[in-house]
VEXFIRO-62815 format. One record per residue (C-alpha): residue number from 1; chain; z, y, x; residue in three letters. Coordinates in nm, 3 decimals. Layout:
(pt NUM,"A",(Z,Y,X),"ALA") ...
***
This chain:
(pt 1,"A",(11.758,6.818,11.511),"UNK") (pt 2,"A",(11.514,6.850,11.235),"UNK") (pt 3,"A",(11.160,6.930,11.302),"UNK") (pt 4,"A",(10.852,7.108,11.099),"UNK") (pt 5,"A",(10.536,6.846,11.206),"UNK") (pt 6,"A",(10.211,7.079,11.096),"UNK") (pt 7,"A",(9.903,6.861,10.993),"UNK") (pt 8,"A",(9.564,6.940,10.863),"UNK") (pt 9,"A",(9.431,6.603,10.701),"UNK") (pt 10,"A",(9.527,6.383,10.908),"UNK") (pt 11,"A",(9.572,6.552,11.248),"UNK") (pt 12,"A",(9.897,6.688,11.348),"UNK") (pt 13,"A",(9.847,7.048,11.524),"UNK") (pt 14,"A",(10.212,7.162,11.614),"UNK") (pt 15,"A",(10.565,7.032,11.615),"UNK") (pt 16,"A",(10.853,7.324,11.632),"UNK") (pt 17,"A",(11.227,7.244,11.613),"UNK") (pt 18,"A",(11.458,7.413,11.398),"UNK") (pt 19,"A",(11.794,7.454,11.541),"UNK") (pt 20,"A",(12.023,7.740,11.463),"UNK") (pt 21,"A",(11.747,8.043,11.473),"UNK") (pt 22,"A",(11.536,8.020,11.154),"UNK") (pt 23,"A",(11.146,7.938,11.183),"UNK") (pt 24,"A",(10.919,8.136,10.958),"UNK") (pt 25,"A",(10.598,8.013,10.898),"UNK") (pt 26,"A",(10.259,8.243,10.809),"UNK") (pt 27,"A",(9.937,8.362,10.992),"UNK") (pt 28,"A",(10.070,8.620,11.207),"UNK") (pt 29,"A",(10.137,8.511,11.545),"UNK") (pt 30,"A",(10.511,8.663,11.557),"UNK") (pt 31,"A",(10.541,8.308,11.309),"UNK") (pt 32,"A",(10.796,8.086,11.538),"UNK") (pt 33,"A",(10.475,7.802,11.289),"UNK") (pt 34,"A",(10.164,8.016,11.292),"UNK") (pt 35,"A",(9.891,7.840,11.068),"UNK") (pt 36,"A",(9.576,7.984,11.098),"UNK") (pt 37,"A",(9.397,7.951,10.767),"UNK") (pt 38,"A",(9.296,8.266,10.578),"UNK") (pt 39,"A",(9.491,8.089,10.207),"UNK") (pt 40,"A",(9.830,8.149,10.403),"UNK") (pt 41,"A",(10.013,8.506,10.399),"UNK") (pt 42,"A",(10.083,8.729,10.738),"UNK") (pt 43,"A",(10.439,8.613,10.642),"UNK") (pt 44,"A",(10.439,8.311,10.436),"UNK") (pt 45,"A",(10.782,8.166,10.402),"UNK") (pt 46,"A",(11.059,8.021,10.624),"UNK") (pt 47,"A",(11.274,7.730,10.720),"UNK") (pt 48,"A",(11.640,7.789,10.821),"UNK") (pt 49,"A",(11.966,7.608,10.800),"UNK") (pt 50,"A",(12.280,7.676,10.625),"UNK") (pt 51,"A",(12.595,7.557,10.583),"UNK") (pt 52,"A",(12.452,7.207,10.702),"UNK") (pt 53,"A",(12.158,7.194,10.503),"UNK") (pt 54,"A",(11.788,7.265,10.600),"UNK") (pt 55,"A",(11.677,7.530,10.340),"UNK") (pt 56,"A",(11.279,7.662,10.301),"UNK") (pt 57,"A",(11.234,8.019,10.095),"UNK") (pt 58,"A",(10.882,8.147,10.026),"UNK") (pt 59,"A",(10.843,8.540,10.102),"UNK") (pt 60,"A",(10.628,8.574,9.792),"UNK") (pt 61,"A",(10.331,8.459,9.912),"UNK") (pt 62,"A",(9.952,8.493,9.750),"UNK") (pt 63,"A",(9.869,8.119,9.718),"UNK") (pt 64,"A",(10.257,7.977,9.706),"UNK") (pt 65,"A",(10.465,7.738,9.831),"UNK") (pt 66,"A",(10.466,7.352,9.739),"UNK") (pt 67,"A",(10.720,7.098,9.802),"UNK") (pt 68,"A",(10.618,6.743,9.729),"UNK") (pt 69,"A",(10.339,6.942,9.472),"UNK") (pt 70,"A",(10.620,7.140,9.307),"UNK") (pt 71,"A",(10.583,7.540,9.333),"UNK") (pt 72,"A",(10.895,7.677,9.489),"UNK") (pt 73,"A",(11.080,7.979,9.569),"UNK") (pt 74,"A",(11.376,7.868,9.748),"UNK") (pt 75,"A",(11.490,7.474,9.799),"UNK") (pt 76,"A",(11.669,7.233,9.986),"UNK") (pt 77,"A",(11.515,7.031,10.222),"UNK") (pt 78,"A",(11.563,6.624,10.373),"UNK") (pt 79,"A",(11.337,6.415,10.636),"UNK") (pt 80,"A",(11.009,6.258,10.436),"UNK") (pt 81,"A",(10.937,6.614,10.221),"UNK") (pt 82,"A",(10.565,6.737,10.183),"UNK") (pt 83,"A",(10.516,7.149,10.242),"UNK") (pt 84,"A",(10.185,7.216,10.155),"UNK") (pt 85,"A",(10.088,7.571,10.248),"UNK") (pt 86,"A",(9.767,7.645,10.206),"UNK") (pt 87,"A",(9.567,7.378,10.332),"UNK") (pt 88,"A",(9.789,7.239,10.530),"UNK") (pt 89,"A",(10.095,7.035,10.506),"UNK") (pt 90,"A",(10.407,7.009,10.697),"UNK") (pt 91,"A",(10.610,6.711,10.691),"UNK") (pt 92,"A",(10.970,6.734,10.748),"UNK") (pt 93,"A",(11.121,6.517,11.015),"UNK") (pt 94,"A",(11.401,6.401,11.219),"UNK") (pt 95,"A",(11.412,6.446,11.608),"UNK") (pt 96,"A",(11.120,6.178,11.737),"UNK") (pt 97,"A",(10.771,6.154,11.650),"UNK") (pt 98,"A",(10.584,6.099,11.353),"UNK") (pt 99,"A",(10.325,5.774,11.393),"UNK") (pt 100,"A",(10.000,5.723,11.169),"UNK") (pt 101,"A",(9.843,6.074,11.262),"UNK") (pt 102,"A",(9.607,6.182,11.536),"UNK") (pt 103,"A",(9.709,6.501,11.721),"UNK") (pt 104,"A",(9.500,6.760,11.840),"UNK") (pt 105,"A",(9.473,6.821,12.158),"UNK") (pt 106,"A",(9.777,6.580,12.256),"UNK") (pt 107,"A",(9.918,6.809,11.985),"UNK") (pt 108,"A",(10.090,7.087,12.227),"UNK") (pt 109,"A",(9.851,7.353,12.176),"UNK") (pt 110,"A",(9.967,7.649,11.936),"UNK") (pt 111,"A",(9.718,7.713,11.651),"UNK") (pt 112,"A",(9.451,8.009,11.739),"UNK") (pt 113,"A",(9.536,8.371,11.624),"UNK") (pt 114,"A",(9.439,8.509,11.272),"UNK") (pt 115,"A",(9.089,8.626,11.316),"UNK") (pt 116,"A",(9.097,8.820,11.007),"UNK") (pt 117,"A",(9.323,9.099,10.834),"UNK") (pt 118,"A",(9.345,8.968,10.439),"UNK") (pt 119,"A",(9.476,8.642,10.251),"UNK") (pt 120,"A",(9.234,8.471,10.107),"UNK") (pt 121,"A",(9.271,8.361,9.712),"UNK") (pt 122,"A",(9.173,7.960,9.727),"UNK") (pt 123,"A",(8.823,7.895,9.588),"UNK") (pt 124,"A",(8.789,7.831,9.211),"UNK") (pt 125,"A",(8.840,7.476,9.219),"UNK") (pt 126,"A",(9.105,7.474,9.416),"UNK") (pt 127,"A",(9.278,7.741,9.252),"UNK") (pt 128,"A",(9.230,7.550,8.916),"UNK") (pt 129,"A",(9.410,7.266,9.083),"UNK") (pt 130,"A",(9.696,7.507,9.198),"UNK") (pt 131,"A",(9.779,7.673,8.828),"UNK") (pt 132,"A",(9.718,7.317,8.723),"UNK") (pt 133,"A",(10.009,7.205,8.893),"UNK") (pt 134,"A",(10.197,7.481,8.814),"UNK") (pt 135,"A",(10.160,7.421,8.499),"UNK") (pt 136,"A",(10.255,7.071,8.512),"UNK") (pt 137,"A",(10.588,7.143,8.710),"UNK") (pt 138,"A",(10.705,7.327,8.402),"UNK") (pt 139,"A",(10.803,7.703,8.292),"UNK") (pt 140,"A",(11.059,7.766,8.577),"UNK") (pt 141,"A",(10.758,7.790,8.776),"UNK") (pt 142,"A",(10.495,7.945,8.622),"UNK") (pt 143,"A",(10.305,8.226,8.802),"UNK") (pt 144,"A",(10.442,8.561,8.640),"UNK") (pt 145,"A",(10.116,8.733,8.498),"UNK") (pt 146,"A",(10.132,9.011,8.793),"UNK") (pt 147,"A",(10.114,8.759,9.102),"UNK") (pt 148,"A",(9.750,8.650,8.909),"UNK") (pt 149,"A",(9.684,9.051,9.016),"UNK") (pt 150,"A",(9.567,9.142,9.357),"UNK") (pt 151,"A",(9.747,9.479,9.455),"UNK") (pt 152,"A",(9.470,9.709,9.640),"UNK") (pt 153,"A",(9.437,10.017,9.792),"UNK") (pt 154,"A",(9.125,10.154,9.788),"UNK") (pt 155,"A",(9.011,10.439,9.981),"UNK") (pt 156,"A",(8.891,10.751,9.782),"UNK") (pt 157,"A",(8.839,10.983,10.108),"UNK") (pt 158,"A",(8.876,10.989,10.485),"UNK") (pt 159,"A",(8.798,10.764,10.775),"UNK") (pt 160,"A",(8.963,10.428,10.807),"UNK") (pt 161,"A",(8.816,10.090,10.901),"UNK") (pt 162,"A",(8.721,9.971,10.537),"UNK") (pt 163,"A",(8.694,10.083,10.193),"UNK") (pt 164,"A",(8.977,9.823,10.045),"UNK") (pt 165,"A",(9.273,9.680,10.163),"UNK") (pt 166,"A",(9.465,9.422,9.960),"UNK") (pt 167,"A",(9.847,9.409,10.026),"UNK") (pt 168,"A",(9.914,9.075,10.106),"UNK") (pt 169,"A",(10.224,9.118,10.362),"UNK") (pt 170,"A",(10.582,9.254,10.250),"UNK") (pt 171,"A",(10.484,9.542,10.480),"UNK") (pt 172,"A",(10.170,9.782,10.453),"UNK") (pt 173,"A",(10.141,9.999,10.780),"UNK") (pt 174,"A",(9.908,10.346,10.704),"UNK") (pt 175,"A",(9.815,10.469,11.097),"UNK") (pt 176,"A",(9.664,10.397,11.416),"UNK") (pt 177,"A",(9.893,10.184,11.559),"UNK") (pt 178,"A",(9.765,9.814,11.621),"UNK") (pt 179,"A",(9.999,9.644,11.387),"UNK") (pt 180,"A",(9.892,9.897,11.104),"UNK") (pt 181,"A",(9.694,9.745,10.793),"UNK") (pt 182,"A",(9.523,10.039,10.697),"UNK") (pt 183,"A",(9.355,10.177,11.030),"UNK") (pt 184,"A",(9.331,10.549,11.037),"UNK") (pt 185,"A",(9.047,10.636,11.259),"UNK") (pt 186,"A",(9.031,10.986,11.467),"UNK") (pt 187,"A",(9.189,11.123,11.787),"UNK") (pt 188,"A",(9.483,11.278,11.644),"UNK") (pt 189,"A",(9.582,11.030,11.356),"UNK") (pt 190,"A",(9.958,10.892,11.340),"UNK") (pt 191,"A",(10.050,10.528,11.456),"UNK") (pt 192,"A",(10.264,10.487,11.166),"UNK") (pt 193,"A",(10.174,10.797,10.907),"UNK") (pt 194,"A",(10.355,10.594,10.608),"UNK") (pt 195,"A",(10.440,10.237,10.491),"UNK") (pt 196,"A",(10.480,10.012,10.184),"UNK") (pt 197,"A",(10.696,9.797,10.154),"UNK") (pt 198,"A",(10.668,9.501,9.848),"UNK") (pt 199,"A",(11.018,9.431,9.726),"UNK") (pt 200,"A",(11.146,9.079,9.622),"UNK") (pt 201,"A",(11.053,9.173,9.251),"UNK") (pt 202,"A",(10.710,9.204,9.369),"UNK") (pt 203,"A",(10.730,9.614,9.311),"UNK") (pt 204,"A",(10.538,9.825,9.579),"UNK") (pt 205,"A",(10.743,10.130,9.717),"UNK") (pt 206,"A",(10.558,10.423,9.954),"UNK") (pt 207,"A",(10.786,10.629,10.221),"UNK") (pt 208,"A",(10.729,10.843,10.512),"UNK") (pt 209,"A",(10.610,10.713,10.867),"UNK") (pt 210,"A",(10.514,10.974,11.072),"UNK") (pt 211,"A",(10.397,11.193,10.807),"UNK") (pt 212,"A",(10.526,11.251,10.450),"UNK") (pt 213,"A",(10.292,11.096,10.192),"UNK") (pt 214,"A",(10.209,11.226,9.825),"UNK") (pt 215,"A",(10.162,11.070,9.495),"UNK") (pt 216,"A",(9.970,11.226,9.270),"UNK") (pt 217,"A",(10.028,11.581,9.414),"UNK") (pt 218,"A",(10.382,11.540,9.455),"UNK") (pt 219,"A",(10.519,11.550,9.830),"UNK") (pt 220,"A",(10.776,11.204,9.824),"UNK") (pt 221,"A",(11.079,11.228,10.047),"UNK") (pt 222,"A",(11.202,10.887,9.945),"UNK") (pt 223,"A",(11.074,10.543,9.883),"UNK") (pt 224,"A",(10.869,10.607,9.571),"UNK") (pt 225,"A",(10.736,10.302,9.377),"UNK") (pt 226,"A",(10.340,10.315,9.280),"UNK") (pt 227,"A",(10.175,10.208,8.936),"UNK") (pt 228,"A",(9.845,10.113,8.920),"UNK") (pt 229,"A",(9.573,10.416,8.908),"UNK") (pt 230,"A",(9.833,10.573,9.158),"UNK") (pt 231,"A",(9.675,10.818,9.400),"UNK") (pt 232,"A",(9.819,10.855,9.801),"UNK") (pt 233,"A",(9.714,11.117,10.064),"UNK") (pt 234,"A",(9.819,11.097,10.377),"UNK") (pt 235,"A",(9.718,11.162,10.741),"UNK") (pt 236,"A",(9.385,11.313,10.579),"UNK") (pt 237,"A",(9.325,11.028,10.375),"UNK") (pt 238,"A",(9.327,10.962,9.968),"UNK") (pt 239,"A",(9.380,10.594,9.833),"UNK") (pt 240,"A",(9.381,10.470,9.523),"UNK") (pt 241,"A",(9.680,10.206,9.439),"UNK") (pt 242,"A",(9.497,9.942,9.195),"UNK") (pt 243,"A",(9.558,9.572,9.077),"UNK") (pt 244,"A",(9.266,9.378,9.119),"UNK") (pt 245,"A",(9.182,9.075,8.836),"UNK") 
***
């Protein structure tokens, strides 16, 4: 059985298997691999098989996915391949151990819980380095010009836990509840007053949670996609949908 070895220079943190039930990897710790580094989405990508072979597919993540330095989307994976994620990298392996690296804590302990709520771009050299090797992997994967745009929501009026959010995670949560994004703060806001959700075109959609949202005035009673300069009000609260440079 194949096996996802997670190392940080060269310390190995984490082994986990992948049998029949897919692994997805991010900084969430639902992640069957949590990494906890701020440059790696809630939901980052995952590793499943199919049909015999051992595939990885990135959810559209803010920093990307590399395999052996290569930006990918979706590929095919075999024993000896590079992930790098962030700044990590997970080697693909076969059943047994991988020799030359020093775990962590006799390398059984799960990496610690995010400790905070946004991905982090990589710092400007780094991030030079990353659109450098996009570039050099050719135009099948260049960055299209909106992923180089942070989506935002920033909050015009009302009480929630910050002023700006950045939508980093295929799923925005507007409420109270602890998984929310946006925290709505009061004794009688929703868990769950609306959600967005990004698509796999990288399109952001509003619908109802617990309340019905509006977009620029109008009431929506079905997923409604937002442009930039979009206004929402919900649950008491007005944000501003924005891209970010």
């Amino acid at each position: 059985m194949p096996k996802l070895v997670l190392k940080f220079e060269n310390s190995i943190l984490t082994e986990v298997p992948v049998g029949a039930r897919e692994v997805s990897i991010g900084r969430s710790p639902e992640n069957g691999l949590v990494i906890d580094n701020p440059a790696v989405s809630h939901y980052h990508a995952r590793v499943f098989n199919e049909e015999g072979r051992l595939m990885l597919e990135d959810f559209g993540s803010m920093n990307g996915t590399f395999v052996n330095g290569q930006r990918v989307k979706m590929v095919s994976l075999k024993p000896g391949d590079l992930v790098a994620i962030g700044k990590h990298t997970i080697v693909i392996a076969e059943g047994r151990d991988i020799s030359g690296f020093a775990p962590v804590n006799g390398g059984t302990s799960k990496p610690a819980a995010p400790k905070i709520n946004e991905t982090v771009m990589l710092d400007t050299k780094e991030r030079r380095e990353f659109l450098q090797k996009v570039a050099a992997v050719g135009e099948s994967a260049q960055v299209a010009p909106a992923r180089l745009k942070v989506p935002t929501l920033v909050v015009r009026r009302g009480k929630t836990d910050q002023r700006e959010y950045t939508l980093n995670d295929k799923l925005t949560v507007i409420g109270k509840s602890a998984m929310a994004t946006v925290k709505l703060r009061g004794w009688f806001a929703p868990k769950a007053a609306a959600q967005i959700n990004r698509r796999d075109d990288q399109s952001y959609y509003i619908g109802a949670g617990d309340k019905i949202p509006s977009v620029n005035g109008t009431a929506i009673m079905q997923p409604t996609k937002l442009s930039s300069g979009d206004v929402i009000e919900v649950a008491g609260i007005e944000l501003e949908f924005v891209y970010r440079d």
